[in-house]
C-alpha positions in Angstrom: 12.9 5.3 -20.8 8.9 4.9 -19.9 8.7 3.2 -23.0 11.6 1.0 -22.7 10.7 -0.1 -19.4 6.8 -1.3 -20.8 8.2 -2.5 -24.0 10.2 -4.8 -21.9 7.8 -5.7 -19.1 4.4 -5.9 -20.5 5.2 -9.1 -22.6 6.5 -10.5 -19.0 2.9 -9.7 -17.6 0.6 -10.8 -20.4 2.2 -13.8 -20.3 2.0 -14.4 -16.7 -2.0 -13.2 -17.1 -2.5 -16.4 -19.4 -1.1 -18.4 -16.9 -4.3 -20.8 -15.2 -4.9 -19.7 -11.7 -3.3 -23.2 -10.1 0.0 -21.9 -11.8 -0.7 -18.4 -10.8 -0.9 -19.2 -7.5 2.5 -21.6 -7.5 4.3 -18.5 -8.3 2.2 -16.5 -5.6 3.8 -19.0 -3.0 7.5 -18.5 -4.5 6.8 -14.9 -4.5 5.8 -15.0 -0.8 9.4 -16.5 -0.1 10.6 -13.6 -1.7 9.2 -10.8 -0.2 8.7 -12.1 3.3 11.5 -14.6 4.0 14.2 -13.0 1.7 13.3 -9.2 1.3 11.4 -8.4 4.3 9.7 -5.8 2.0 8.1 -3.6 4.5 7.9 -6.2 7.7 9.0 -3.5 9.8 5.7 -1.3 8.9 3.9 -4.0 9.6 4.7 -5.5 12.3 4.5 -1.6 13.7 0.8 -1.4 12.7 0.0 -4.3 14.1 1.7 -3.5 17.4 -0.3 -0.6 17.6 -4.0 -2.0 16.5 -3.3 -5.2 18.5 -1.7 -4.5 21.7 -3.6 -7.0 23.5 -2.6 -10.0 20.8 0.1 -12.5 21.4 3.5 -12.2 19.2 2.3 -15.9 17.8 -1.4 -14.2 16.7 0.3 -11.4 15.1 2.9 -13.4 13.2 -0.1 -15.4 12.3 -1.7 -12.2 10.9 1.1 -10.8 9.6 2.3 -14.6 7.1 -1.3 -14.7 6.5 -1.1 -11.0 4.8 2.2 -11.5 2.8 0.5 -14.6 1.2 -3.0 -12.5 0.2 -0.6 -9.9 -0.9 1.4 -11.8 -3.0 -2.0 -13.4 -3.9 -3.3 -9.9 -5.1 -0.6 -9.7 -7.4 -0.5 -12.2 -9.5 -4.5 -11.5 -9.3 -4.2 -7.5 -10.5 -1.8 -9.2 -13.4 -4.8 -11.5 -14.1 -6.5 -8.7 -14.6 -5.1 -8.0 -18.5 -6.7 -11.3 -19.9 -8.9 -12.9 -17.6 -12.4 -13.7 -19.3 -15.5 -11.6 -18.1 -17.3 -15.0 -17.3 -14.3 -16.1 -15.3 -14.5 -12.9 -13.3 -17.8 -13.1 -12.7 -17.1 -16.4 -11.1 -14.5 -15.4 -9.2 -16.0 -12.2 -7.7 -19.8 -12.7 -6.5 -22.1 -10.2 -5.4 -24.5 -11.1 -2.3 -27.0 -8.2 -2.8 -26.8 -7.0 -6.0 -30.4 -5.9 -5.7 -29.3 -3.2 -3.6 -27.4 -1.2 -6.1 -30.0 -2.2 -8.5 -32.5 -0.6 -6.2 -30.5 2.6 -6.1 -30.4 2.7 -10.0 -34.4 2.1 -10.1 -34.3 5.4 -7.5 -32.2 7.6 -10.1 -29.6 7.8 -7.4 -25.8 8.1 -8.3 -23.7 6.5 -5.5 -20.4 7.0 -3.7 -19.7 3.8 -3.5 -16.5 3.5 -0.5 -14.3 1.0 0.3 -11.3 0.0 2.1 -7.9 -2.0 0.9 -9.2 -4.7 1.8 -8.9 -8.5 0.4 -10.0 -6.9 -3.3 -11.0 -3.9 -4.8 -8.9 -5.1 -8.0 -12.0 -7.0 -9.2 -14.5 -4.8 -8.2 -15.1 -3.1 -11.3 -16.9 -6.3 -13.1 -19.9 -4.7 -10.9 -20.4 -2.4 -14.2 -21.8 -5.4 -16.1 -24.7 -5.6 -13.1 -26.0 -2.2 -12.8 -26.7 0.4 -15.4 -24.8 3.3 -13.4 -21.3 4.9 -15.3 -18.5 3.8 -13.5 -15.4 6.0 -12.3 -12.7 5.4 -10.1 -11.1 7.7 -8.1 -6.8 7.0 -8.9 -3.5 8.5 -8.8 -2.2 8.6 -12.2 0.9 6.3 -12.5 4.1 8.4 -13.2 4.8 6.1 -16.7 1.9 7.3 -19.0 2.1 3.6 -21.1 1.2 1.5 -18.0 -1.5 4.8 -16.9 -3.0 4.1 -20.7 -2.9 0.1 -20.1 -4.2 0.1 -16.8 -6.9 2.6 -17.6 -7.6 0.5 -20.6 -8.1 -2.7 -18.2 -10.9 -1.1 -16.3 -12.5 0.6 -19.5 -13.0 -2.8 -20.8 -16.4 -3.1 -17.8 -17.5 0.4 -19.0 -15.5 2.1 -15.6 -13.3 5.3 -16.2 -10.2 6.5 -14.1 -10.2 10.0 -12.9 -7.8 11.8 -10.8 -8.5 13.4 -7.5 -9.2 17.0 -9.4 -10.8 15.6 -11.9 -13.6 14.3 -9.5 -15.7 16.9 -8.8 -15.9 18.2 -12.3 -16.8 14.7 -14.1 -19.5 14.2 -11.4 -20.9 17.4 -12.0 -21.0 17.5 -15.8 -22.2 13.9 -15.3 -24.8 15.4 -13.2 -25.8 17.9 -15.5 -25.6 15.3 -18.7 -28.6 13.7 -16.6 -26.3 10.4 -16.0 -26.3 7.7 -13.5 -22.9 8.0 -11.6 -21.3 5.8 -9.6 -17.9 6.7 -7.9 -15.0 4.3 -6.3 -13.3 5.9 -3.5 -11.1 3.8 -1.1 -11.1 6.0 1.9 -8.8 4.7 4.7 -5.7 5.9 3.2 -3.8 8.9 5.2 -4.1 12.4 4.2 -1.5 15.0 4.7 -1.8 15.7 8.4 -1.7 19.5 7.8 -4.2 19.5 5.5 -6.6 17.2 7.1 -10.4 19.0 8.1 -10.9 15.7 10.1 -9.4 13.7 12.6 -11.0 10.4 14.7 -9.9 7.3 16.0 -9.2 4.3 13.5 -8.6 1.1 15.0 -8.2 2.8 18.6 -5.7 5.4 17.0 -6.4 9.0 16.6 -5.4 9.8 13.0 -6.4 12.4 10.1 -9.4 10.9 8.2 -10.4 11.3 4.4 -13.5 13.2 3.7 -13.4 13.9 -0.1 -16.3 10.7 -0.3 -19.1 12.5 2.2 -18.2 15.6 0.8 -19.0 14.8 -3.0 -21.6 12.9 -1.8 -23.2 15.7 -0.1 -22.5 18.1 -2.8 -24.1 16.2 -5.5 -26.7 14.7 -3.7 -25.4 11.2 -3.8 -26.4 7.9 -2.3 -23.6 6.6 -0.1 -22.6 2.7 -0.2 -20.3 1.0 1.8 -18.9 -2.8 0.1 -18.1 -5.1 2.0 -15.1 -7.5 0.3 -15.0 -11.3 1.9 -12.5 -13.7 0.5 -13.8 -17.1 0.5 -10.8 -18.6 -1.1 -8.1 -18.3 -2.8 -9.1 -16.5 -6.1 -12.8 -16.0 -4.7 -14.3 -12.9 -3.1 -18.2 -11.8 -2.4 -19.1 -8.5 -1.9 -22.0 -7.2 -0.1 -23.3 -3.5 -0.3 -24.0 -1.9 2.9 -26.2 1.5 2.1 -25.2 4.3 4.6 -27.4 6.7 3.1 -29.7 8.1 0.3 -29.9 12.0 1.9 -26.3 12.7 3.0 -27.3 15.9 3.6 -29.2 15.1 6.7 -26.0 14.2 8.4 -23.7 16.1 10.5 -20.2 16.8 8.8 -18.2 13.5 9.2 -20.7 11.3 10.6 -20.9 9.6 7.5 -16.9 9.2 6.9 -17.2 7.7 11.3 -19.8 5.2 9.7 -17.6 4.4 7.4 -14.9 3.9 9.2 -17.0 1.6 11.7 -17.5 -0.8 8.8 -13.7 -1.2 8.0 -13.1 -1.4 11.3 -15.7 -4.5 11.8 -14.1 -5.9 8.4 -10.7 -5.5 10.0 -11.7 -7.7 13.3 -13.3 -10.5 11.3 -10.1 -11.6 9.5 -6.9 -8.7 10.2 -4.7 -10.6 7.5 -6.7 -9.4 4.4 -6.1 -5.5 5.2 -3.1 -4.0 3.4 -0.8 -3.1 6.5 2.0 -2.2 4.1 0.5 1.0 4.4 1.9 3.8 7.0 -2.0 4.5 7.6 -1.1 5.6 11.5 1.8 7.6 10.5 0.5 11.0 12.2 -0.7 9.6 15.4 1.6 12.1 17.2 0.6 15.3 15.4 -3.2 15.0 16.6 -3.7 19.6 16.0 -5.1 20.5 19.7 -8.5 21.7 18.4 -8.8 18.0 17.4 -7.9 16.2 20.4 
């Protein structure tokens, strides 16, 4: 059946991937109809988080935020398909870098980074950073459950020199990176919810007390890793710049979790400066009422 199913739609996607982006982004606006007007896929989820992150906004701002959302979501759709064919001199157009001397800097150091993100407006694109910096990319994924689309989508990001690893692959491939003497760099996008019982850390996101991943700082700590923060601003349709934020070179120096608060701060502050980019289809507040009592 796994087979069937990308037999029959993968021709559907490459073909939309070939599409020019003025196309693209005429099916975008259908596809907004769709979801938001028709569907409502999710609307209840996020008009919920926004309720709860914006009391003090109007119902007009946050149906502003919330059409504004829909539209960069249906946006990174038809972007991610993109992603199968799009040229490497087209994506470097598309997605800029604003300091790239910064992980250049880190390279010239010897340090591998834990480079952390949020989902916000693109981390799609991201991975044309491998054609900048001389570190070996991996991502940090959960493997899709149909292993044709797993291989094709792995395949994609292999094609910059970055490799997908799952969540207990980590800490092994960083350390026999380590050992092979190798210059890591490591995606992890960290304002997802973890499991609230097995959560070590809790704080407040967006004013909310929820439980906090801490698999980034804690890699980065183990293995001696710089820490870098990027910062995704979409500057149009179809164009993002990221700008790297360095938290730290000596995680070790820090308290447990301060550097997964810094973090945090940053997303927050990203979050502010334009709410409709962040992916509110997510339930990221979902365990606000089982804050454990040690924790509040």
């Amino acid at each position: 059946m796994h087979l069937l199913a990308y037999i029959l739609i993968y021709p559907i996607l490459w073909l939309v991937s070939i599409l020019p982006f003025r196309l693209l982004y005429f099916i975008s606006d259908g596809l907004y109809v769709l979801i938001y007007h028709i569907f409502g896929y999710r609307k209840k989820v996020v008009k919920t988080n926004l309720d709860l992150v914006f009391p003090e906004k109007s119902e007009v701002e946050k149906k502003r935020i919330m059409k504004g959302f829909y539209h960069h979501l249906c946006d990174m759709v038809l972007e991610s398909i993109k992603s199968l064919t799009i040229s490497e001199k087209e994506m470097k157009k598309r997605f800029v870098f604003s300091n790239i001397e910064e992980m250049t800097r880190l390279g010239e150091q010897n340090k591998s980074v834990v480079l952390m993100c949020a989902h916000y407006a693109s981390w799609e694109w991201i991975f044309i950073l491998q054609k900048y910096i001389k570190h070996k990319g991996y991502g940090i994924y959960k493997r899709l459950a149909n292993k044709y689309f797993d291989a094709l989508v792995k395949r994609i990001r292999a094609k910059y020199n970055t490799f997908l690893i799952t969540t207990k692959e980590t800490i092994p491939t960083l350390i026999e990176s380590k050992n092979n003497g190798e210059l890591s760099m490591s995606g992890f996008a960290s304002d997802q919810s973890p499991k609230a019982n097995k959560a070590f850390h809790w704080n407040e996101f967006m004013g909310i007390k929820v439980p906090i991943h801490t698999g980034a700082e804690m890699i980065a700590k183990k293995l001696d890793m710089a820490v870098v923060f990027f910062k995704v601003k979409k500057l149009k349709r179809g164009h993002y710049e990221t700008t790297f934020e360095s938290i730290t070179t000596t995680p070790k120096e820090f308290k447990d979790f301060e550097i997964t608060d810094l973090f945090l701060k940053f997303v927050e502050n990203q979050i502010h400066e334009a709410p409709e980019y962040y992916l509110w289809t997510h339930k990221r507040w979902k365990h606000r009422d089982k804050v454990p009592e040690k924790f509040k």
